[in-house]
MDAnalysis code that builds the backbone (N, CA, C; Angstrom):
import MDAnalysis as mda
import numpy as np

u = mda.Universe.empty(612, n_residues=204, atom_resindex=np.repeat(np.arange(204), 3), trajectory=True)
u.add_TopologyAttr("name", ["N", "CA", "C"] * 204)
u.add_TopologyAttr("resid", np.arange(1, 205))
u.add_TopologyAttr("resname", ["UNK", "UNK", "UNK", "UNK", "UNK", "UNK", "UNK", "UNK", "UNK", "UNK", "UNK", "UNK", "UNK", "UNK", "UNK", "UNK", "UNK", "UNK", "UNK", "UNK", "UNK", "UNK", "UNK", "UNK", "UNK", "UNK", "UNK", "UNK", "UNK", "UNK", "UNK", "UNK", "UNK", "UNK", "UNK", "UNK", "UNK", "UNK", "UNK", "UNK", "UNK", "UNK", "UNK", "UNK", "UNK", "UNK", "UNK", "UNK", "UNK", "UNK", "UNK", "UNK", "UNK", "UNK", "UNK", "UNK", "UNK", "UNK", "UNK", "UNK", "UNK", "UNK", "UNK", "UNK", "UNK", "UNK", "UNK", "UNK", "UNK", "UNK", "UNK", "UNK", "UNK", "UNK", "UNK", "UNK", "UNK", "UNK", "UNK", "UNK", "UNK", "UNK", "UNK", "UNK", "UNK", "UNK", "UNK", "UNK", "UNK", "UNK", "UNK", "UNK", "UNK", "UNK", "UNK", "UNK", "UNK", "UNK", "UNK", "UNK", "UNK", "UNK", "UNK", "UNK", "UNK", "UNK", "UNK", "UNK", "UNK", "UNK", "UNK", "UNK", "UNK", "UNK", "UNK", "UNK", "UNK", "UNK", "UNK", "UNK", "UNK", "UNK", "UNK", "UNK", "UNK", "UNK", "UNK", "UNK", "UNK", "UNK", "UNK", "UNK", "UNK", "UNK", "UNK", "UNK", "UNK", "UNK", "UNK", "UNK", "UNK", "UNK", "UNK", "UNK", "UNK", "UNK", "UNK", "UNK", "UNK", "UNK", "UNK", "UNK", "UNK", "UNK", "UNK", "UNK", "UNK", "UNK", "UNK", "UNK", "UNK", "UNK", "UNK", "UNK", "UNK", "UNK", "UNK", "UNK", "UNK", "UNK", "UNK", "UNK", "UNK", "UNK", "UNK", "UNK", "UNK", "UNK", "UNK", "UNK", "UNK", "UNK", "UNK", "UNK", "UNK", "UNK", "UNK", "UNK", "UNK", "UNK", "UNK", "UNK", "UNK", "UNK", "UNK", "UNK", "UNK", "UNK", "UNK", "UNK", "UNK", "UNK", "UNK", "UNK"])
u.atoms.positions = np.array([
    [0.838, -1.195, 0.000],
    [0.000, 0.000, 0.000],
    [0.872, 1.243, 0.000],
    [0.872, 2.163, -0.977],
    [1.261, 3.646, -0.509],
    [0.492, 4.432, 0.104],
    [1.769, 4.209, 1.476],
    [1.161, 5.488, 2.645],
    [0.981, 6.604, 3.020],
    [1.391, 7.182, 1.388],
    [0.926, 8.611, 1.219],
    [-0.049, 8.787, 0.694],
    [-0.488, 7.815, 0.057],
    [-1.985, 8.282, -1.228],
    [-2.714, 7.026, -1.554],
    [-3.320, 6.515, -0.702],
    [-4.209, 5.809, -0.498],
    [-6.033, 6.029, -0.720],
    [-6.315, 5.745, -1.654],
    [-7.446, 5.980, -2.465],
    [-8.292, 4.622, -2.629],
    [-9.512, 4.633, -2.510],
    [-10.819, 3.378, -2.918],
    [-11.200, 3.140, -4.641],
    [-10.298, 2.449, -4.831],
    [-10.445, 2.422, -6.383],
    [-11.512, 1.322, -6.497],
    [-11.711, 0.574, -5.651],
    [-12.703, -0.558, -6.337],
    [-13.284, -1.115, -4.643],
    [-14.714, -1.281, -4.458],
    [-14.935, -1.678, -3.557],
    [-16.191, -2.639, -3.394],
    [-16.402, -3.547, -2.577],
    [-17.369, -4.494, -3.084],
    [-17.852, -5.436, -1.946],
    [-19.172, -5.178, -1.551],
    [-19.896, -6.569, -0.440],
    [-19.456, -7.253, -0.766],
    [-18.797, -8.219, 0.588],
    [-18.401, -10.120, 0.164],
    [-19.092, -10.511, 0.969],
    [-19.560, -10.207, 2.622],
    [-20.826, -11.127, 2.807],
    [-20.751, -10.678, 4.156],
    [-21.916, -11.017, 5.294],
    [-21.993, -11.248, 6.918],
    [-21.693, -12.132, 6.959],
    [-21.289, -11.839, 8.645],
    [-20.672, -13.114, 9.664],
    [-21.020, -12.975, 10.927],
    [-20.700, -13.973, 11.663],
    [-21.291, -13.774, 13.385],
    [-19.602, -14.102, 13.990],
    [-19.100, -14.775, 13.301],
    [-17.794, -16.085, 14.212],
    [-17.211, -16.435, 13.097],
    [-15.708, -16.279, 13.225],
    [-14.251, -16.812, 12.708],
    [-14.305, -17.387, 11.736],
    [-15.385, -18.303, 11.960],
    [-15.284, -19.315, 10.729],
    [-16.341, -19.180, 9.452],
    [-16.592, -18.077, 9.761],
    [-17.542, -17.257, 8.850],
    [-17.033, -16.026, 7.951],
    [-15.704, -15.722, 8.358],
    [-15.042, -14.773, 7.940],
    [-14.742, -14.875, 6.244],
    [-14.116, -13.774, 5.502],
    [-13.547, -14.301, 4.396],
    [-12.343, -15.005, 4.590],
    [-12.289, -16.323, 3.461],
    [-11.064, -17.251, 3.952],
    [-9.755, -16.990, 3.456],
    [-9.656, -15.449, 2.717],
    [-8.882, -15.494, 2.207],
    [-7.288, -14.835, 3.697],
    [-6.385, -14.338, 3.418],
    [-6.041, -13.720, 4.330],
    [-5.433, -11.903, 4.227],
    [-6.341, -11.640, 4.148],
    [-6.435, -9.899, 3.474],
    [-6.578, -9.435, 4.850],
    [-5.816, -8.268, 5.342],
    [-5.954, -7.421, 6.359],
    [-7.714, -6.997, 6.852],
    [-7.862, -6.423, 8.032],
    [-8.936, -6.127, 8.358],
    [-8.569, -4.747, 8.805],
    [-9.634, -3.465, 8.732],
    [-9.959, -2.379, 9.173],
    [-11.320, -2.153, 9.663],
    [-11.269, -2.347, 11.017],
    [-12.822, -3.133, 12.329],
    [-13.014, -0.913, 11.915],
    [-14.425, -0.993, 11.928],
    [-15.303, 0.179, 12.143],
    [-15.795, 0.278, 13.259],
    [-16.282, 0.872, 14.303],
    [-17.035, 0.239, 15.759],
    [-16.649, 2.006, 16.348],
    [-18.579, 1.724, 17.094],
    [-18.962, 3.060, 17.487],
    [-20.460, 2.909, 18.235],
    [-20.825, 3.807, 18.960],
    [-22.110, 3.704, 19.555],
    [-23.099, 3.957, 18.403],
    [-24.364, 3.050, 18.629],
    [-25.414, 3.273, 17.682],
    [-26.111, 4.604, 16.524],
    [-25.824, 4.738, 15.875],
    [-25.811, 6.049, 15.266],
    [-25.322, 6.992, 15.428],
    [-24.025, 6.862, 15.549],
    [-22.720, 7.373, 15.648],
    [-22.210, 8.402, 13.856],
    [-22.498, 7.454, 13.218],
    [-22.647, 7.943, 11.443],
    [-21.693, 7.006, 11.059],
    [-21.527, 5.544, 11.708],
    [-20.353, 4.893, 10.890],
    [-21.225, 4.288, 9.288],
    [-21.897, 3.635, 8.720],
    [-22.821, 3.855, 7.895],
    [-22.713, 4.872, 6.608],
    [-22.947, 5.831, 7.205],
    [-22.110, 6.755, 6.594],
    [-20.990, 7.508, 6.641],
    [-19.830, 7.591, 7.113],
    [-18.418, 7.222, 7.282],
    [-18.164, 6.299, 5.964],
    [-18.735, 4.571, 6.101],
    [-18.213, 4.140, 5.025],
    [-18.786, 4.736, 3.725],
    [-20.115, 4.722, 3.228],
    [-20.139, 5.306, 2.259],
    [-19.395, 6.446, 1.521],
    [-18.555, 7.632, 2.651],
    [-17.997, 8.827, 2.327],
    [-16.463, 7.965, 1.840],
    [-16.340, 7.329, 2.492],
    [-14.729, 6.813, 1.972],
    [-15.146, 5.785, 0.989],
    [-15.833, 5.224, 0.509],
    [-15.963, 4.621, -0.777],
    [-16.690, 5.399, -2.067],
    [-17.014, 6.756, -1.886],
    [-17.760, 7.214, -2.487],
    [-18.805, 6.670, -3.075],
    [-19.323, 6.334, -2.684],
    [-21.094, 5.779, -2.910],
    [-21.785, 6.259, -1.869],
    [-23.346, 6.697, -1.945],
    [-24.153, 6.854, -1.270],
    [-24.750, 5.728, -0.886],
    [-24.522, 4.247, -1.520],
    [-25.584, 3.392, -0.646],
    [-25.017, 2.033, -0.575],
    [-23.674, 2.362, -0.357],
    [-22.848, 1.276, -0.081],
    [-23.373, 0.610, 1.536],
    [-23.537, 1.186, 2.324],
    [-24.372, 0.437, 3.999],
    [-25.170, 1.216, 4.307],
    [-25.986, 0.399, 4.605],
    [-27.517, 1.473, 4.846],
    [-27.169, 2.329, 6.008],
    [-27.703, 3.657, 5.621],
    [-28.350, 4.681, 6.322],
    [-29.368, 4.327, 6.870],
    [-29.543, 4.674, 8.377],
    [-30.869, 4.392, 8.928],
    [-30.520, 5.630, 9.625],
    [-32.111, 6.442, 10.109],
    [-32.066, 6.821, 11.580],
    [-32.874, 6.409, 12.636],
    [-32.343, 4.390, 12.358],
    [-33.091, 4.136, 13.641],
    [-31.862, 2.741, 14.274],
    [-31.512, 3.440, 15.357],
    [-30.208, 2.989, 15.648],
    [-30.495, 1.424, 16.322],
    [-29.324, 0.808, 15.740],
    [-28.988, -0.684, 16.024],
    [-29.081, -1.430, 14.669],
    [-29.065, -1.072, 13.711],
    [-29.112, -1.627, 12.244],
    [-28.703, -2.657, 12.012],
    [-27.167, -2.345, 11.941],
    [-26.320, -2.822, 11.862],
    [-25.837, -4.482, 13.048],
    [-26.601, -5.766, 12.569],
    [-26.336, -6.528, 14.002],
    [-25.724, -7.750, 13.732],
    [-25.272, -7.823, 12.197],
    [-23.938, -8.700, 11.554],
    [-22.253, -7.489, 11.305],
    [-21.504, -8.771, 11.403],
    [-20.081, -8.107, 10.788],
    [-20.337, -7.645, 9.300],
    [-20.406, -6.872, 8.778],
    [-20.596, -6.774, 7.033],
    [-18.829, -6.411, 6.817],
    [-18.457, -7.331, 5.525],
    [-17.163, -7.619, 4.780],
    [-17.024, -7.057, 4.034],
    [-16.425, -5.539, 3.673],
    [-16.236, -5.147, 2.346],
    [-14.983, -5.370, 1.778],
    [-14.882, -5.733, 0.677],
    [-13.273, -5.401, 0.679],
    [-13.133, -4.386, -0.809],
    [-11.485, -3.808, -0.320],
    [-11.182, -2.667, -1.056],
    [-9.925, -2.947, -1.782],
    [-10.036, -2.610, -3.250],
    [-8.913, -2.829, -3.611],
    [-8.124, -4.007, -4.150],
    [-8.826, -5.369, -3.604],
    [-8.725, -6.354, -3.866],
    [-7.721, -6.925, -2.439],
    [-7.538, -5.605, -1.949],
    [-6.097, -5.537, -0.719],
    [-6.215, -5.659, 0.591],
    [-7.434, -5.092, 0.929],
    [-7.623, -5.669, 2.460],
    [-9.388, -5.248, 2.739],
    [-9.637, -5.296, 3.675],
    [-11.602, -6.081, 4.082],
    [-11.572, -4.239, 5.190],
    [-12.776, -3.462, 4.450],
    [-13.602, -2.805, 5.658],
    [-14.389, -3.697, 6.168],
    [-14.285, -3.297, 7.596],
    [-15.476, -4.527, 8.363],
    [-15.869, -3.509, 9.004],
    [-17.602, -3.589, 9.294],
    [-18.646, -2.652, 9.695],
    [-19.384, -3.497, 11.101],
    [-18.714, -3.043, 12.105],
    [-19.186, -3.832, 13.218],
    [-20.578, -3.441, 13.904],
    [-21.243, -4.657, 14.594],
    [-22.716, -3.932, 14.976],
    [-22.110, -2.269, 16.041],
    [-22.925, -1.793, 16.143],
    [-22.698, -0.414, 17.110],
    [-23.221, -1.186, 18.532],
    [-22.742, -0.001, 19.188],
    [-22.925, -0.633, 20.565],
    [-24.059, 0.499, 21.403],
    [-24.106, 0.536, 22.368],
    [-24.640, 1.221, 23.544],
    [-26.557, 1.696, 22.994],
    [-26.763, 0.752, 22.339],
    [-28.416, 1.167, 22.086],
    [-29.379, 0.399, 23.257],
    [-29.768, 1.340, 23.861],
    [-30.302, 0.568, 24.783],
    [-31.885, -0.192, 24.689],
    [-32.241, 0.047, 23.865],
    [-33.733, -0.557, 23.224],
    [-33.820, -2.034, 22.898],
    [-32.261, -2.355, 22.565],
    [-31.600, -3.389, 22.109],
    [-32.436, -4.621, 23.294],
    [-33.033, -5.685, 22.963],
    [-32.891, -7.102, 23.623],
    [-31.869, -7.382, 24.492],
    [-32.196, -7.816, 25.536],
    [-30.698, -8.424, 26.073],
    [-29.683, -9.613, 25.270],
    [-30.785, -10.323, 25.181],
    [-29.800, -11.444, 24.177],
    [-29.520, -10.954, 23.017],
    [-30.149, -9.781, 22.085],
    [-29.470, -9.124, 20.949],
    [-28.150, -8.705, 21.435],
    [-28.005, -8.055, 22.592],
    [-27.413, -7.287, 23.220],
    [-25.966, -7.888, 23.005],
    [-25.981, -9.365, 23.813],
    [-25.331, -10.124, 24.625],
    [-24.460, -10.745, 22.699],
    [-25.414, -11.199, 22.373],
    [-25.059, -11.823, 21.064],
    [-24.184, -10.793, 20.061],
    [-24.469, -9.398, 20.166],
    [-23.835, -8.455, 19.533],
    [-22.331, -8.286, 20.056],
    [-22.165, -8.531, 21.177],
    [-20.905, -8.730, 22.066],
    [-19.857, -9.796, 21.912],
    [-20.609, -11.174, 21.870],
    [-19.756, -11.978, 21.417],
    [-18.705, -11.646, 20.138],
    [-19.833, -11.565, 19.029],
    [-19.066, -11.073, 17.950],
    [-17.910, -9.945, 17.536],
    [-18.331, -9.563, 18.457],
    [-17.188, -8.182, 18.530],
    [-15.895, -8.792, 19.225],
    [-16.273, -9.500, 20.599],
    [-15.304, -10.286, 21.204],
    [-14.485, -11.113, 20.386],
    [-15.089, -11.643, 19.648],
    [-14.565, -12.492, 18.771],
    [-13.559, -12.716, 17.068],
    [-14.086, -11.104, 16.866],
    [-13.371, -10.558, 15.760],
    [-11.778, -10.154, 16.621],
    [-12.376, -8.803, 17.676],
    [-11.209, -8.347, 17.955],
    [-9.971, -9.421, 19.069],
    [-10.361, -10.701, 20.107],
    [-9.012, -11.432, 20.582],
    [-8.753, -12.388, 19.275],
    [-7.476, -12.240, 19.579],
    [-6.305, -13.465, 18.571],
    [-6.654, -12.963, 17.416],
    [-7.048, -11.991, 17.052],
    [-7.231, -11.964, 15.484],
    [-6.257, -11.123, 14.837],
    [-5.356, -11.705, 14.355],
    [-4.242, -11.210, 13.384],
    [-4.158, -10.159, 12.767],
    [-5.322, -10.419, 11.639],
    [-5.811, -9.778, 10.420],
    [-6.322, -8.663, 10.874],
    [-6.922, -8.458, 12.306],
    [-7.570, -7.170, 12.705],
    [-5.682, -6.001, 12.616],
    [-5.997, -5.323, 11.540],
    [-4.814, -4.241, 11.580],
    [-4.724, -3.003, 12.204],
    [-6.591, -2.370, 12.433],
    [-6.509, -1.203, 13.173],
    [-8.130, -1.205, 13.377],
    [-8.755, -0.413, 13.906],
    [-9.667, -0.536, 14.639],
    [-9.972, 1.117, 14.240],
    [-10.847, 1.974, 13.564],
    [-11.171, 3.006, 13.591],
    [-12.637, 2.972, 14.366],
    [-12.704, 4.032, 15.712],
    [-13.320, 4.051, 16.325],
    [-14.491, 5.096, 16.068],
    [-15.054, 5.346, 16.051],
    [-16.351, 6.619, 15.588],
    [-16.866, 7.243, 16.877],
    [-16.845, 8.496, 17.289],
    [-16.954, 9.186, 18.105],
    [-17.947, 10.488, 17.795],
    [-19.128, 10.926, 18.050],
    [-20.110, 11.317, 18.210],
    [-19.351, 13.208, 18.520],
    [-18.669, 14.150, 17.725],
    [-17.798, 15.646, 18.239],
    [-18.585, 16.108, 19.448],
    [-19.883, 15.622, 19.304],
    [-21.039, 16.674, 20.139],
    [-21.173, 16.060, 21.726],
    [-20.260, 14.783, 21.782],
    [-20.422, 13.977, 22.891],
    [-19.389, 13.783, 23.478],
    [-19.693, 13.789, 24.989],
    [-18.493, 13.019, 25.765],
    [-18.454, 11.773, 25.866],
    [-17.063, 11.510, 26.070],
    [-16.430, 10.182, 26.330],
    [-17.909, 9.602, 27.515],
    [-18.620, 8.087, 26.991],
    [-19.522, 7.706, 27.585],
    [-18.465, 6.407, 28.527],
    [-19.261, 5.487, 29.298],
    [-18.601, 4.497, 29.908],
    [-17.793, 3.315, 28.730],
    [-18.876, 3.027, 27.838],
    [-18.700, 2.275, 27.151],
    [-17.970, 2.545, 25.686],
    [-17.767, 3.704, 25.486],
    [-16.859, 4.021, 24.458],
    [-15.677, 4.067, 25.619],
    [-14.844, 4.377, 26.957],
    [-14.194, 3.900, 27.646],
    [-13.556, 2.295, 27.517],
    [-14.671, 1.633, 27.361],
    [-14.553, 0.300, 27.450],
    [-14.249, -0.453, 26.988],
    [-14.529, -0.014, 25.210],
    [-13.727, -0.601, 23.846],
    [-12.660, 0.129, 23.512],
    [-12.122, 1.438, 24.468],
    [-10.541, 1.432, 23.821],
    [-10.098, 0.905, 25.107],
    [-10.269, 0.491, 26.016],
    [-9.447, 0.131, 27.037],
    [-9.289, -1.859, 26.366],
    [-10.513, -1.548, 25.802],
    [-10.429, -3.869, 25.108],
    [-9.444, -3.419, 23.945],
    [-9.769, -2.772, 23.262],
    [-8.883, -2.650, 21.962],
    [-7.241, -2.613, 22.506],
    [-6.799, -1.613, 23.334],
    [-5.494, -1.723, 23.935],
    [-4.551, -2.896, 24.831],
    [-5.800, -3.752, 25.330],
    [-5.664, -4.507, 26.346],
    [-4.975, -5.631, 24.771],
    [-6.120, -5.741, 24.078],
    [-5.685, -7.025, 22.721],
    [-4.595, -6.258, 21.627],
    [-4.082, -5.279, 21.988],
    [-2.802, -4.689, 21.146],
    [-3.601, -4.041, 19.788],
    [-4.775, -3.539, 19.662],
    [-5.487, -3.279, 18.606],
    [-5.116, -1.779, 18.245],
    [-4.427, -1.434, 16.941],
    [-4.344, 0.317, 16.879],
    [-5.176, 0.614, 16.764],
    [-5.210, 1.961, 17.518],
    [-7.082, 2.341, 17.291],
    [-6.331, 4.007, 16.206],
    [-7.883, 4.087, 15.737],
    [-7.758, 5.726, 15.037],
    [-9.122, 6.203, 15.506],
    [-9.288, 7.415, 15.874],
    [-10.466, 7.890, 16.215],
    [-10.638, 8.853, 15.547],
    [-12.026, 8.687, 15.162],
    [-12.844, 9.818, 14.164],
    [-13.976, 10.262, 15.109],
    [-14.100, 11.949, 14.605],
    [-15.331, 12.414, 15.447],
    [-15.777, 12.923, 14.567],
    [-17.056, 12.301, 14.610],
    [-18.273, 12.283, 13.628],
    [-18.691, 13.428, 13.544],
    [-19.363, 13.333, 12.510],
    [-20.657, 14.433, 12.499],
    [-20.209, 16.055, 12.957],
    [-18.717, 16.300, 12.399],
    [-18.232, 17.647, 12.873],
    [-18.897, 18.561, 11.469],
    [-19.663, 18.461, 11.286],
    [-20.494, 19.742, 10.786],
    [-21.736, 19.701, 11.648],
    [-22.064, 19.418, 12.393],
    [-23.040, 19.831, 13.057],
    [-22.246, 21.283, 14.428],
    [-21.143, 21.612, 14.464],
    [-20.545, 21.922, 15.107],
    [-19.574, 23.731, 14.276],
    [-19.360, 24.638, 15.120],
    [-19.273, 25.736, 14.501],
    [-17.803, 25.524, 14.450],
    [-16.803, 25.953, 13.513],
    [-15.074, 25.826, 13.416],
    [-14.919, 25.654, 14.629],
    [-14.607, 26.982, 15.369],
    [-14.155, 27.594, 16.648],
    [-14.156, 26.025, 17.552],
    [-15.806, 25.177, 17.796],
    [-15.721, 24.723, 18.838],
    [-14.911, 23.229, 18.112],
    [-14.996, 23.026, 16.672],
    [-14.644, 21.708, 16.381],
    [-13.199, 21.197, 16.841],
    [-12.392, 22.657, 16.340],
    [-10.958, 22.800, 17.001],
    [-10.731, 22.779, 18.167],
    [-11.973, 23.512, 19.581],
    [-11.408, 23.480, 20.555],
    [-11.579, 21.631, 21.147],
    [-12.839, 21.123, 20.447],
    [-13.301, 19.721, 20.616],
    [-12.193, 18.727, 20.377],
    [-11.597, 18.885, 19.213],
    [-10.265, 18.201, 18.621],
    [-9.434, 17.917, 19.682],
    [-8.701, 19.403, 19.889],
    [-7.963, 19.347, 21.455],
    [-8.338, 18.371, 22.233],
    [-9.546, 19.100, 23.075],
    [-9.629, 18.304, 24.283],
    [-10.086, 17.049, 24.115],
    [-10.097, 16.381, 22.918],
    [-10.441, 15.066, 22.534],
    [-9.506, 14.170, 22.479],
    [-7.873, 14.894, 21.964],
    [-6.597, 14.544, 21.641],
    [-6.067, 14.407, 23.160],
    [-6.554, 14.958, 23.861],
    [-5.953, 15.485, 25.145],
    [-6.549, 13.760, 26.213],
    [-7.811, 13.919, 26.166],
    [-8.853, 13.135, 26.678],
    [-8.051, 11.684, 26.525],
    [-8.073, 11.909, 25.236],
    [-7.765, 10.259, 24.461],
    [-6.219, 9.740, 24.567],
    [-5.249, 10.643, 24.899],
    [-3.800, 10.185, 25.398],
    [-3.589, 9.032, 26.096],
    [-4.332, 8.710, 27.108],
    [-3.920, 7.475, 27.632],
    [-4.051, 6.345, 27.094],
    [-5.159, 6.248, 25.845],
    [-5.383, 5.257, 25.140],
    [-3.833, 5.077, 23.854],
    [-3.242, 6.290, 23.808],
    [-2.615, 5.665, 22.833],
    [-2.985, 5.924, 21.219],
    [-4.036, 6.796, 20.808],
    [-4.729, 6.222, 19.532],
    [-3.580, 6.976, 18.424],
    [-3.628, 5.916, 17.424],
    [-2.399, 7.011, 15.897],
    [-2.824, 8.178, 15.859],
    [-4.258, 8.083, 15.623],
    [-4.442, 9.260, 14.854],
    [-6.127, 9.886, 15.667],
    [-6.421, 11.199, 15.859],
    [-7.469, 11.686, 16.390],
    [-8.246, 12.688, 15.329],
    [-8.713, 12.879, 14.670],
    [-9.262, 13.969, 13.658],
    [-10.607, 14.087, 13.294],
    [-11.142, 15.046, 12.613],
    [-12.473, 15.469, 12.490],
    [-13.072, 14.764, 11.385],
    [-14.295, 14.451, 11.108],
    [-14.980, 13.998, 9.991],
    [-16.174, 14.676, 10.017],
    [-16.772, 14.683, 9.041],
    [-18.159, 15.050, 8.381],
    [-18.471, 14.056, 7.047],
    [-19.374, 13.516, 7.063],
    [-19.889, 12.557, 5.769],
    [-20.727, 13.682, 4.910],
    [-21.069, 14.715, 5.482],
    [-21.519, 16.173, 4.674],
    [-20.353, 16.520, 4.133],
    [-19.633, 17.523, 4.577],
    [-18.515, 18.021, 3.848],
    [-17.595, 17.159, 3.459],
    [-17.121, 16.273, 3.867],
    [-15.922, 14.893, 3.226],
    [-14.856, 15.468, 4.094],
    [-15.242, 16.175, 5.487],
    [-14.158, 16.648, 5.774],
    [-13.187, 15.572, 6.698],
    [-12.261, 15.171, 6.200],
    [-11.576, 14.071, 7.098],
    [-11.166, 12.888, 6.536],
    [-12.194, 13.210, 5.059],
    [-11.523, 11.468, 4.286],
    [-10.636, 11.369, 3.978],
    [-9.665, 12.447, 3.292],
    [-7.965, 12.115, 2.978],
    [-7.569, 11.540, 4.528],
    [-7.714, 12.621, 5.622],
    [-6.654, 12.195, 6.760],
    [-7.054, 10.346, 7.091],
    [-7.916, 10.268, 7.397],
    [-8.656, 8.926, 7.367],
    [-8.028, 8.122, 6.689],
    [-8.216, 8.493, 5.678],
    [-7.584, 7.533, 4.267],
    [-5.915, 7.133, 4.955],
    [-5.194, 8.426, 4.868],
    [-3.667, 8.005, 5.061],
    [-3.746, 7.258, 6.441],
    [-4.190, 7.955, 7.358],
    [-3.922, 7.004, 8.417],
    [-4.044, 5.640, 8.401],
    [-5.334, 5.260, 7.647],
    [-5.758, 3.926, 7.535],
    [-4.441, 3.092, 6.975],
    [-3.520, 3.770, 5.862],
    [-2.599, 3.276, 5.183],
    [-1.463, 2.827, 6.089],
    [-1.103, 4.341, 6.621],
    [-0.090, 4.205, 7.488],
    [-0.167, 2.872, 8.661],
    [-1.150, 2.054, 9.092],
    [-1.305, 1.107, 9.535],
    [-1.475, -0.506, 8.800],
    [-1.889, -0.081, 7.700],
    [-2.469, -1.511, 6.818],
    [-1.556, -1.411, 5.406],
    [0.062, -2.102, 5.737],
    [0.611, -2.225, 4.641],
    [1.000, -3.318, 4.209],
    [-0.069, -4.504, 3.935],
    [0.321, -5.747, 3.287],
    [0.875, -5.773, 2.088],
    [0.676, -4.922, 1.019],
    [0.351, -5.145, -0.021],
    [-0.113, -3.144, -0.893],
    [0.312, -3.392, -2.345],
    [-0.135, -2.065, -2.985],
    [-1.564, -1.981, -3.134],
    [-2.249, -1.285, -2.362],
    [-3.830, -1.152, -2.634],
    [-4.089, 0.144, -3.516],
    [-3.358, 0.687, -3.734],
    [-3.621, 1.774, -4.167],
    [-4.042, 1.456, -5.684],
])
């Protein structure tokens, strides 16, 4: 992959999964998506593949309650994990949504980085706590994106950035930066970072 200019030239559903052995069999890197329930990961991916209806848009949170497999490039797999913290959710949806996550992110190799989705307008909740403290605990790089920064005026997005960069130090994460799936603001940085972590191979 070049880790300067890393671009979605070709991208394409290969299928859901619940468990390991459901995965694609090939052995192509993974880039895990994972965020609280309508967070905008959904659309996140669509903005970095340029398509509008590459994973559904909903605004009715918990959609998302399989792993969905994209892969890019022919070079390595976006994976779109269920979201977490919806509380409407079933317990055993709940419980079952957990496993899978458990199960992608210990021993898994292929997991290369973990971009986390973060809500600009929100504070750090318990449970976004909870998956970078699992992600760190299993050696997972995380990158954090904060969503939905056009809902937000310059002035505060920058001061948000900060104290987000600031917040998020103990975790460790590569990279901390702004997104909007409105403006596209954030998909280059996104993009490289993603690179700068996932270099099997020329995806570009």
């Amino acid at each position: 992959m070049n880790k300067g200019n890393f671009e979605v030239r070709k991208i394409e559903f290969v299928k859901s999964a619940t468990k390991p052995e459901e995965y694609p069999s090939d052995d192509l890197p993974f880039v895990g998506f994972a965020g609280r329930s309508n967070v905008g990961k959904s659309s996140l991916l669509n903005t970095l593949a340029n398509r509008k209806k590459l994973a559904l848009v909903s605004q009715t949170p918990g959609r998302t309650r399989l792993l969905n497999f994209y892969r890019v490039n022919e070079a390595l797999y976006f994976v779109d994990l269920p979201g977490y913290g919806f509380a409407k959710a079933p317990k055993a949806q709940q419980a079952q949504w957990e496993r899978m996550m458990n199960r992608f992110v210990e021993a898994n190799a292929r997991l290369r980085v973990m971009v986390t989705l973060l809500d600009v307008r929100r504070e750090l909740e318990p449970d976004d706590r909870a998956l970078l403290d699992w992600l760190v605990y299993h050696g997972v790089p995380i990158i954090v994106a904060l969503t939905k920064a056009d809902k937000v005026g310059h002035g505060r997005r920058i001061e948000t950035l900060r104290a987000r960069q600031k917040e998020l130090a103990p975790w460790n994460p590569a990279e901390v930066l702004l997104f909007s799936s409105l403006t596209r603001l954030g998909r280059e940085d996104l993009l490289a970072a993603i690179a700068r972590l996932v270099a099997p191979s020329d995806a570009t």
